[in-house]
C-alpha positions in Angstrom: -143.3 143.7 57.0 -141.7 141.2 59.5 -145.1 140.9 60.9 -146.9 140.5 57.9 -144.7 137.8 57.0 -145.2 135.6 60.2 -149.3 136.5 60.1 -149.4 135.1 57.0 -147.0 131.9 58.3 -149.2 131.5 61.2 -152.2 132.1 58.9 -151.1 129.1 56.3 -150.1 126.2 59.4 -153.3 123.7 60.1 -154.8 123.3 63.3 -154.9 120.2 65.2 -158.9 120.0 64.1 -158.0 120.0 60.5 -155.9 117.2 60.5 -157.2 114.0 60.1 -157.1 111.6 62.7 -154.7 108.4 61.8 -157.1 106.4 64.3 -160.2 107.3 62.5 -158.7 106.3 59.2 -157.3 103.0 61.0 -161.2 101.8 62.6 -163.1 103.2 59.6 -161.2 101.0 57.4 -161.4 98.3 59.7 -164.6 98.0 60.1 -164.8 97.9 56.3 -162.7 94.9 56.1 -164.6 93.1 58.9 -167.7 93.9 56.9 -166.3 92.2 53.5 -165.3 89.3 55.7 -168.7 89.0 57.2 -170.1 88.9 53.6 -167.7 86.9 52.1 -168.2 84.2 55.1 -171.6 84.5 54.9 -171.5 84.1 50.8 -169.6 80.7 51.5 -171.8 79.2 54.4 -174.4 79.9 51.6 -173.0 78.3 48.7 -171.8 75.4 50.9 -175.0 74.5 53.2 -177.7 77.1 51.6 -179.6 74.2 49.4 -179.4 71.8 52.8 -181.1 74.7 54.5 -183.6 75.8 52.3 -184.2 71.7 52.2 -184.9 71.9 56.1 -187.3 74.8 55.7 -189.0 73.2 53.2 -189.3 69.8 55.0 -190.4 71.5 58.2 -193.2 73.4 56.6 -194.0 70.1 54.4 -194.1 68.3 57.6 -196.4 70.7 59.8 -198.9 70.7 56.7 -198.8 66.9 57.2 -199.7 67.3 60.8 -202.4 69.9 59.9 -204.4 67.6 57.8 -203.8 64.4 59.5 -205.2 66.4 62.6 -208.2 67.8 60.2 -209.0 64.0 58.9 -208.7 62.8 62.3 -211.2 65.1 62.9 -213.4 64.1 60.0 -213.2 60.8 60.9 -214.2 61.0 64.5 -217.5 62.6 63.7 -218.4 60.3 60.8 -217.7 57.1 63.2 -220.0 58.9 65.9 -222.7 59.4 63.4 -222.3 55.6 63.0 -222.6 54.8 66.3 -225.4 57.4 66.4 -227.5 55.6 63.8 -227.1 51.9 65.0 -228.6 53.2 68.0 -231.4 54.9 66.7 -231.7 51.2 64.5 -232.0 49.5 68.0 -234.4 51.8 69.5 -236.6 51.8 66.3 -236.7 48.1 66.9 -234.4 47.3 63.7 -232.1 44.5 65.9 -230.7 43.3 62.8 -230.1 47.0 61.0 -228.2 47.4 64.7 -226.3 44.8 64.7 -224.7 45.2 61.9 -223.6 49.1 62.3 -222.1 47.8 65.3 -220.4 45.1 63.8 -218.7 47.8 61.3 -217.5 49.9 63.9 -215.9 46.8 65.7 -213.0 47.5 63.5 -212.4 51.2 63.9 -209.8 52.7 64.8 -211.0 54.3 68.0 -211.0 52.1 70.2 -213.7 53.7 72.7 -216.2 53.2 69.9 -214.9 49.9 69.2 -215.1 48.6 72.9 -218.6 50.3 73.4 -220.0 49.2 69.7 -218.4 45.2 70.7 -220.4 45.8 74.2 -223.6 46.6 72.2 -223.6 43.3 70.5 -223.2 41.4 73.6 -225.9 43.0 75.2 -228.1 42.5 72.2 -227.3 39.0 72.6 -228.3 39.2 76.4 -231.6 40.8 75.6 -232.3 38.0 73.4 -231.3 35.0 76.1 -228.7 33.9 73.8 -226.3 34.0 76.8 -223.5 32.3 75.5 -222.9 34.2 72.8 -223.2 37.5 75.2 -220.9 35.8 77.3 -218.2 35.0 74.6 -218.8 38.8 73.3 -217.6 40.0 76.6 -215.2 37.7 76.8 -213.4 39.7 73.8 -213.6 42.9 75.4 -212.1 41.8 78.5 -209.2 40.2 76.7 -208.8 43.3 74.4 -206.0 44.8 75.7 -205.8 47.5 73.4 -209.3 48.9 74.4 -209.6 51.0 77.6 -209.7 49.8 81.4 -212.9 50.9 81.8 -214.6 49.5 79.1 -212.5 46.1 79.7 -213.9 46.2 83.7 -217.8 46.8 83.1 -217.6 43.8 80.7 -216.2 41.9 83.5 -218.8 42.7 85.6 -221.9 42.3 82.8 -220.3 38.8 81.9 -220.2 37.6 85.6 -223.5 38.5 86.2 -225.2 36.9 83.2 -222.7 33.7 84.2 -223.5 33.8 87.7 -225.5 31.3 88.0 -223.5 28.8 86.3 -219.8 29.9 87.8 -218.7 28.3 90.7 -219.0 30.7 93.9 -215.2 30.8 94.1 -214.4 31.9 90.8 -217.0 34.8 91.1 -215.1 36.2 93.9 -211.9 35.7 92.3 -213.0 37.3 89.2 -213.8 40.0 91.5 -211.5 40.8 93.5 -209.4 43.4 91.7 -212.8 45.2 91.7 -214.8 44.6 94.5 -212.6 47.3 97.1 -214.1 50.2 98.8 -213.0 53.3 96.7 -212.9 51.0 93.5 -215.3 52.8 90.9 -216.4 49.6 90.5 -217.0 48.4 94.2 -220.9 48.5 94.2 -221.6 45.9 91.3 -218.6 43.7 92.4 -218.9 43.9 95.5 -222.6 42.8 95.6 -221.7 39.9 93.5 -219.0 39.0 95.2 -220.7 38.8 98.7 -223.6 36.7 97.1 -221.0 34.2 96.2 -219.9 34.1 99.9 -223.6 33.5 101.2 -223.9 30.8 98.4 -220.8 29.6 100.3 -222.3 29.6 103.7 -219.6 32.4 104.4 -222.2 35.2 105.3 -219.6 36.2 107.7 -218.2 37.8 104.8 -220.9 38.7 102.9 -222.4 40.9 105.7 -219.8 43.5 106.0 -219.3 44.0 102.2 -223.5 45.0 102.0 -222.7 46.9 104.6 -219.8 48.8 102.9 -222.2 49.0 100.0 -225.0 50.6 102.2 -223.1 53.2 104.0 -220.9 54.3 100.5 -223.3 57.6 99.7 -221.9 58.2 96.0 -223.5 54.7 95.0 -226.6 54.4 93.5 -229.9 54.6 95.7 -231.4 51.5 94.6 -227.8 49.5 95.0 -227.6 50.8 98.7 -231.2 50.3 99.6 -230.8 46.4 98.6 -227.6 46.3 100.1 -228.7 47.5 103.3 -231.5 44.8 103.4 -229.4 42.1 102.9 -227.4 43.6 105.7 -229.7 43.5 108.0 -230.8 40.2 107.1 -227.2 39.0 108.0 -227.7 41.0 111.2 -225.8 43.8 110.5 -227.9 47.0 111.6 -226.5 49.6 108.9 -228.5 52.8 110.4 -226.6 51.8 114.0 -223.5 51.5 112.6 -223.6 54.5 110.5 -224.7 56.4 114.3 -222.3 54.9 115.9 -219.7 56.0 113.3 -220.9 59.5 113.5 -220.8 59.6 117.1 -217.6 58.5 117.2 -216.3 61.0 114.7 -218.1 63.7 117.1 -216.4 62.7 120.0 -213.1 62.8 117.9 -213.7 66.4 116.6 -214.8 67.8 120.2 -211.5 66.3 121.6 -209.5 67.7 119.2 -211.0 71.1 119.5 -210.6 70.7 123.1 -207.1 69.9 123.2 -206.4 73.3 120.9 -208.2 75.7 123.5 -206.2 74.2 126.3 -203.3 75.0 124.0 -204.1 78.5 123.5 
């Protein structure tokens, strides 16, 4: 009976597993009330900037639409101003001057200013091609002093204007007009450096004049025609171009062999 009575004690007290763990109680209910924070902070940061976000978003996607269609017009716009330009050539070549010169007087005021500079150039050499010089000249004139057209553009209508004015200009100013130009290495050096050594011989300095042909004659990425005239008027300043170019080679020769001399003696 004693037995029975202590079985059924042992039988009724709870294990360790069946009760229920203060620390689980304590984190599970934490976590709840860090969740109800979480949502009640975020709730507030809602209420009180929500509207400025949703504002931001909005103005963001508003503002890369903008970009999309100012890049799409751009677009647009670039290809209808080519077929401009396209047309007021095909006017010139048909033999329509006047048709011509008026496209390219339109595009003088575009907006990109690499059809601007080359459609102002177009007029001046229409000018040219009809010996109304001056006005070429004063045409040019405006590109050059264009500063918001490009270098390039700004440079070649340098040169074309010194060359239709070269007769008239005194020697000195051609050289001086050239001189930013007229440099071995300068994209530029063949045309300016021709005119600028037939200012020296009109100078009586062919002293000068002879070594810039000769620059000309020898630079290979020139134009044929350029070197082949530059080269004469070498020679006629007794410069002998071919000889030079040999003895340059032969000196480079000698330089390589002594240089691949010196690194077998080192090895």
């Amino acid at each position: 009976m004693a037995i029975n009575i202590m079985e059924a004690k042992l039988a009724k007290t709870p294990s360790p597993t069946d009760i229920p763990s203060k620390n689980n109680g304590d984190e599970a209910f934490l976590r709840e009330v860090d969740e109800a924070v979480r949502q009640s902070d975020f709730q507030n940061f809602m209420k009180k900037y929500g509207w400025w976000l949703l504002g931001l978003i909005i103005l963001g996607l508003a503002a890369f639409g903008a970009y999309i269609w100012q890049a799409n017009e751009q677009e647009k716009a670039n290809g209808l101003i080519a077929e401009q330009y396209v047309t007021a050539l095909d006017k010139l070549q048909g033999g329509d001057v006047a048709g011509a010169t008026k496209g390219f007087e339109a595009l003088t005021k575009a907006e990109q200013p690499g059809y601007r500079a080359l459609s102002m150039m177009m007029i001046a050499n229409i000018y040219a091609g009809e010996k109304q010089t001056a006005k070429a000249v004063a045409q040019y004139d405006k590109v050059i002093k264009d500063e918001s057209l490009p270098q390039e553009f700004r440079n070649l209508s340098l040169i074309r204007q010194t060359t239709l004015n070269f007769e008239v200009m005194k020697p000195q100013a051609v050289v001086d007009a050239m001189k930013d130009l007229a440099k071995p290495g300068n994209p530029w050096f063949g045309s300016a450096g021709e005119l600028t050594a037939l200012a020296y011989m009109k100078m009586g300095k062919e002293d000068l004049a002879g070594p810039i042909f000769a620059q000309i004659a020898q630079q290979k990425d020139l134009p044929e025609s350029l070197r082949g005239r530059a080269g004469q008027m070498a020679g006629m300043l007794g410069i002998d171009v071919i000889q030079e170019n040999d003895t340059k080679n032969n000196a480079q020769a000698n330089a390589n062999g002594s240089k691949d001399s010196a690194t077998k003696e080192s090895e």
